[in-house]
C-alpha positions in Angstrom: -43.0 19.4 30.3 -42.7 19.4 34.5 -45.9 17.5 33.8 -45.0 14.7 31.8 -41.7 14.4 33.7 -43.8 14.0 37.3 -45.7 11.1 35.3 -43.2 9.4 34.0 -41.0 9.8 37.8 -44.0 8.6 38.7 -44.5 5.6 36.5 -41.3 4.3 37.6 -41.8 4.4 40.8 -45.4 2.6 40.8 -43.6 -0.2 38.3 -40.4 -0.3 41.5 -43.5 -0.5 44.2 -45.2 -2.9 41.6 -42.5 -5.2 41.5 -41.7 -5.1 45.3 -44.9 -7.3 45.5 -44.8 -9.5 43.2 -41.3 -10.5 42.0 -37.8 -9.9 43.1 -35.2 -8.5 39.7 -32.8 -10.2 38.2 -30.1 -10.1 35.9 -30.8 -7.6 32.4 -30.5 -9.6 28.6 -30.2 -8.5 25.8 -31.9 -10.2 22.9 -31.2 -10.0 19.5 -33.5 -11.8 17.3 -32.0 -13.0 13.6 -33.0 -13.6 10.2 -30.7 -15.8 8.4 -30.9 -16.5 4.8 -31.6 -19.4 4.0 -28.4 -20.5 1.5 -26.5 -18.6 4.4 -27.1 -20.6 7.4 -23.8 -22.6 7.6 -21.5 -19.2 6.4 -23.5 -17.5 9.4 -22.9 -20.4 11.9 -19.1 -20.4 11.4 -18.9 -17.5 11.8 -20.5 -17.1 14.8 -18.2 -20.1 15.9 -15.3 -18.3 14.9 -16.0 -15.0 16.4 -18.9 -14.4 18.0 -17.7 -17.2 20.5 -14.3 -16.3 20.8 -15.3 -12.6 21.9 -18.4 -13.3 24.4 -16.2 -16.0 26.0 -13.5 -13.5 26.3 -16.3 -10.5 27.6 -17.1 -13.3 29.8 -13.6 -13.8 31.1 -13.1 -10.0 32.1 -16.7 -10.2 33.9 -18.0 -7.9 31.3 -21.0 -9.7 30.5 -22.2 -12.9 33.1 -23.4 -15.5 30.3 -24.9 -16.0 27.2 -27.2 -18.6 25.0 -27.7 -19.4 21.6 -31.6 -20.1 20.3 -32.0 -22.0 17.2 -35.6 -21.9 16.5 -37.0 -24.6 14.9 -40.9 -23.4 13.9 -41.3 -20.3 11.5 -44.7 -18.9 11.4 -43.8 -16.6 8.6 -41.2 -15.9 6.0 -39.9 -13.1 8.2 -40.0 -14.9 10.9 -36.2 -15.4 12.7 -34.0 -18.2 12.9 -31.0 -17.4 15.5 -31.5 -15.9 19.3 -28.9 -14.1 20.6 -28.7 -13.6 24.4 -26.4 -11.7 26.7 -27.2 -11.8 30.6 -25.6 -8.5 32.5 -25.5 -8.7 36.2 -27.3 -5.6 36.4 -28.5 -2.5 34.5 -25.6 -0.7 36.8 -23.0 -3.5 35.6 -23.2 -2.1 31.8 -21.9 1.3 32.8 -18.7 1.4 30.7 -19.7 -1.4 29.2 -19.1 0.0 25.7 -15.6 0.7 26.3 -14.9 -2.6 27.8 -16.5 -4.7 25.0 -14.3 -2.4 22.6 -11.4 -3.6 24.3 -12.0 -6.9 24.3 -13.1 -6.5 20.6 -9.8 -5.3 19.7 -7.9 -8.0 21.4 -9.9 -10.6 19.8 -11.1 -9.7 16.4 -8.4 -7.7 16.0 -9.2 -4.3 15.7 -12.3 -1.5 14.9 -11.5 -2.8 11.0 -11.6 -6.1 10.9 -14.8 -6.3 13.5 -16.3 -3.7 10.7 -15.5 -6.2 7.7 -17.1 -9.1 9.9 -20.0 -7.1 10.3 -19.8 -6.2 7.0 -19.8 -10.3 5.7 -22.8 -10.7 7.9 -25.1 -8.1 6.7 -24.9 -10.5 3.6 -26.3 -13.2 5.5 -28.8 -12.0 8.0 -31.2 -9.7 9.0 -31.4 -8.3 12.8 -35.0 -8.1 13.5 -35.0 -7.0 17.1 -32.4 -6.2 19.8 -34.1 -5.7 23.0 -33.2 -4.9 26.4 -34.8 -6.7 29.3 -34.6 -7.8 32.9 -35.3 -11.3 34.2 -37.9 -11.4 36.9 -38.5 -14.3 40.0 -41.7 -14.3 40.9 -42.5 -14.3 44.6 
């Protein structure tokens, strides 16, 4: 176990030394790939106009979050391919301590409440499938 904790200290620290060289970090996303149906697209798009927006612009009012993009992606190279990119650029992995808390709060004052951000999420499961949500940070190269 002391083992494979040394390595992986280790690991980090050759990826930080690593990236000293070549490229400078930058802000962390998070990306959340997304299946919509097909006879759901428009439903899905509202809503994300009616909430989604509201909220992140509202996360992004408090300084929770820094920005965030929309993707529509035109080419599908497979049926289960997705359709809608969700972004969400954080200063910093340090900037989303708390983070949970904070997004609850600013849930609550613009959805309404734990409930009704449930039954939206509830809605949407009926039009879409979340392929991915990743975590990554943006790099400059040097």
């Amino acid at each position: 176990m002391r083992k494979i904790l040394m390595c992986a200290v280790f690991a980090i620290f050759s990826l930080c030394a690593f990236a000293q060289e070549h490229y400078t970090q930058g802000p962390v996303w998070r990306v959340t790939l997304i299946k919509v149906k097909p006879t759901a697209m428009d439903a899905y798009m509202t809503s994300l106009r009616q909430s989604t927006k509201p909220l992140l612009d509202e996360e992004k009012k408090e300084g929770i979050i820094v920005d965030y993009k929309v993707f529509l992606k035109s080419t599908q190279h497979d049926p289960n391919d997705w359709t809608i990119a969700l972004a969400v650029q954080y200063k910093s992995w340090a900037a989303m301590d708390g983070e949970p808390a904070k997004a609850e709060a600013a849930r609550d004052k613009i959805l309404g409440g734990k409930q009704q951000a449930q039954q939206l999420g509830e809605k949407r499961v009926e039009m879409r499938e979340i392929i991915t949500s990743d975590l990554m940070q943006e790099i400059f190269l040097k």
